[in-house]
C-alpha positions, 0 to 999 in steps of 0.5 A: 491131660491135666486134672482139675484144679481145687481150691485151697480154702475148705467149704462149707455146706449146709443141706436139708432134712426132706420128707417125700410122699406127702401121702399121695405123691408116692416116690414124687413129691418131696418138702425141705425142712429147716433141720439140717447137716452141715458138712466142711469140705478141704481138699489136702496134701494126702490121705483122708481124714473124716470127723463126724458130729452128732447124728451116726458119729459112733456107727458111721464109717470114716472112710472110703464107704462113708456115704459123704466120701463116696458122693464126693469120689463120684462128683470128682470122677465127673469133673475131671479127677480126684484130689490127692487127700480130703479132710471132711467134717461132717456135723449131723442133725438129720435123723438117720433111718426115720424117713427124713432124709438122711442118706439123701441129705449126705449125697447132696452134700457130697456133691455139692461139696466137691463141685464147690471146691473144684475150680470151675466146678460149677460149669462143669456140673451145672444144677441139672446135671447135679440132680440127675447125679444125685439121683443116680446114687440115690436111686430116686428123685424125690428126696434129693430134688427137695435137698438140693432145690428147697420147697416143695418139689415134684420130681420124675424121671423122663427118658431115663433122666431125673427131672424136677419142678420147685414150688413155694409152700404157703408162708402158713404151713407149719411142719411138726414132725413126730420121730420114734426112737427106733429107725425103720430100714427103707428097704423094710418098708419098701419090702411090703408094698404089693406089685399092684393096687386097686384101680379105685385106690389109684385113681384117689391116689392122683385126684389127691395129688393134683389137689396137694399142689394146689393145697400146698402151696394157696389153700392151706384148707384143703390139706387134709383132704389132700394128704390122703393115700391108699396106695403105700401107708396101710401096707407099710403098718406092720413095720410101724404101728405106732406111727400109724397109729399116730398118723390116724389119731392126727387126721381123726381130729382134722390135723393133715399127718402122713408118713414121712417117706418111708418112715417110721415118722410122722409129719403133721402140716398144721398152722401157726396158732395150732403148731404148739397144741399138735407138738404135744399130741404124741406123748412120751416116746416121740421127739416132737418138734415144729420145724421151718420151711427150708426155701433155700436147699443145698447151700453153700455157706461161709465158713463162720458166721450166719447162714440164710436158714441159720439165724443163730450162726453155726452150728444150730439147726432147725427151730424146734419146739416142745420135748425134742425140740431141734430133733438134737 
């Protein structure tokens, strides 16, 4: 049986930073966010070749164990087989190991890359197919759903299949996203959560779950109220003191902060008029930066020229503001 057949023309993708939890949606709910990796994709004669950019270009591997190439490999195993050599160029602005999505972004964009460039590729790996593969590789749901469906997401795993529902954020909601310098391994923080939890603290955990849908996405108000949780950020604080200690000095003075996923950063939901003022709270050691909401999610863009979350044309990023503005 024959192979599949590609296109001659490289790809371009360009895939979203994501923070999951949100405080209380442990491991289910996830938001886009406009800081974004960009990754071009070209199948060739032979071989592999793999240029990185930015975030992880002196420590990623440029070959097979790259995160990108083995997303890709599984993608093609899928629609039907492997090209004979790939050229990838991997321009990174997502910050690696501090909860902002960087592995699932790289998954994302693998597969997205190699549906795109498999002729036919996307009635052969349609969109559901394509979360519940990205969640395989990743492990969970949350973070790769966000990535691949932009907005605000809430993702679960039924019968043993990743699903996901999308939900647009309030226009008002202004992300501001403090990140340390030093990363947090996922596996770190996942390591000190407990086997169980008090009945009270669950029974909080879900009332401010459902009420962080309604808060996200038409009351704004009561964010502060919803982003709270019992049940995962206290038990992570020996692996990130300072960014708890951050992320209570935020909500002390009526900011909605939480963790971003697994951490080490912290994420406030503020407002326009505030979002200047909440940048500068953190002080030295922090790269502060107010980001757009991301409503598109993995994007197949041209190859030049001006995407729909880039307004300035390739290659910027996010539109940061304050010490680390754009997180470069």
């Amino acid at each position: 049986m024959a192979g599949p057949a590609f296109r001659a023309a490289a790809v371009r993708v360009r895939v979203p930073a994501t923070s999951a939890n949100l405080g209380p949606g442990f491991d289910a709910f996830g938001l886009a966010l406009g800081l974004y990796d960009d990754v071009v994709v070209r199948v060739a004669d032979s071989g592999l070749h793999v240029d990185i950019a930015g975030e992880g270009a002196d420590t990623l591997p440029r070959d097979e164990k790259h995160l990108i190439v083995r997303s890709l490999r599984t993608a093609f195993d899928l629609l039907g087989g492997q090209p004979r050599g790939l050229e990838i160029v991997c321009a990174n602005r997502i910050p690696h190991g501090r909860g902002l999505g960087s592995s699932s972004a790289a998954i994302c964009a693998g597969i997205t890359a190699a549906r795109a460039v498999t002729i036919g590729g996307p009635d052969k790996l349609d969109d559901a197919a394509l979360l519940e593969l990205a969640t395989e590789i990743e492990g969970h749901p949350d973070n790769v759903a966000a990535c691949l469906m932009g907005g605000f997401t809430l993702a679960w795993t039924e019968a043993g299949a990743a699903r996901a529902v999308r939900m647009d954020p309030a226009a008002s909601v202004v992300p501001v996203v403090f990140v340390p310098g030093q990363p947090l391994l996922t596996e770190t923080a996942r390591g000190l959560l407990p086997r169980s939890v008090p009945h009270v603290d669950a029974a909080t955990n879900a009332g401010r779950a459902a009420l962080l849908v309604e808060a996200l996405t038409r009351r704004p108000e009561l964010l502060l109220t919803a982003t709270e949780d019992r049940i995962h950020q206290e038990y992570r604080a020996p692996a990130m003191e300072e960014s708890l200690a951050l992320m209570h000095r935020l909500r002390s003075d009526g900011v909605p902060a939480v963790i971003s996923g697994a951490g080490p950063t912290v994420l406030a939901l503020t407002e326009e008029a505030q979002a200047e003022k909440v940048a500068q709270v953190a002080g030295e050691g922090w790269a502060a930066a107010r980001l757009a909401l991301d409503a598109n999610g993995a994007a197949v863009l041209p190859l030049t020229g001006k995407g729909p979350a880039d307004p300035g044309g390739a290659p910027a990023a996010g539109q940061g503001t304050g010490p680390g503005a754009g997180l470069r």
